[in-house]
N, C-alpha and C positions, 0 to 999 in steps of 0.2 A: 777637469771640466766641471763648469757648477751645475747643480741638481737643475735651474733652471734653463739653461742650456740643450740638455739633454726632452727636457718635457717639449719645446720648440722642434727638436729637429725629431723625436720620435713621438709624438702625443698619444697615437693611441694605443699602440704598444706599453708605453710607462701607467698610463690609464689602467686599462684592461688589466694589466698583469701585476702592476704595484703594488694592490689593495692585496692581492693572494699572496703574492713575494714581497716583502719592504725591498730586498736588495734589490728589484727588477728597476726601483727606482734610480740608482746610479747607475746603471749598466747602456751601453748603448745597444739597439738593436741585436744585432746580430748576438751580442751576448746575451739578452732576454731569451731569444728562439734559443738559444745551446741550450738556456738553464733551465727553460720549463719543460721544453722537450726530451729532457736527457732520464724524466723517470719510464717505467717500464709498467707506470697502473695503468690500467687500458681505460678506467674511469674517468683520470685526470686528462689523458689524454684525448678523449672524447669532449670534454669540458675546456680543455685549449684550443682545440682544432673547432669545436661549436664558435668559440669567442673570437678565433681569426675571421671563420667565413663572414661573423657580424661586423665587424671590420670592414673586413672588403665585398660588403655585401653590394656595393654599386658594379665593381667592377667583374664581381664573378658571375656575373649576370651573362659576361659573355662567353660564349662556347667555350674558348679558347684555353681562358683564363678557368672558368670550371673546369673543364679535363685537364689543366695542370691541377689544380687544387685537389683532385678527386685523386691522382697520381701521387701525390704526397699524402691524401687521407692512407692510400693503400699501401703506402709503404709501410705504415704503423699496424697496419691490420685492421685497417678502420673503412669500412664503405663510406661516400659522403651522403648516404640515406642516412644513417643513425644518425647524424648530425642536429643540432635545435637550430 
């Protein structure tokens, strides 16, 4: 699949996470989430899970979707207070 391809159907995922990783650049979705979430620094992962919420910052607006979001900060051990 070509590099541009992938920046249309994933834009802010390839954005957000390219610049940190080159390879987030080819990867689709769901491989980005395996690869930047699979370290174990509670710093980097505080600075991933920051840069998703800016993401979906329209949508976590609602309840719903925040307490799923806050439910995946905790499963990393992360409150979504520490969050920027």
């Amino acid at each position: 699949m070509c590099g541009l391809t992938i920046l249309r159907n994933y834009p802010n995922w390839v954005r957000t996470f390219g610049p940190i990783d080159p390879e987030c650049k080819k990867l689709k979705k769901k491989d980005i989430i395996t690869r930047i979430f699979s370290t174990s620094n509670r710093a980097d992962l505080v600075n991933y899970l920051s840069a998703v919420k800016a993401m979906y910052a329209v949508p976590i607006k609602r309840p719903d979707v925040r307490e799923k979001f806050a439910r995946v900060c905790e499963a990393f051990g992360i409150d979504i207070g520490e969050l920027v």
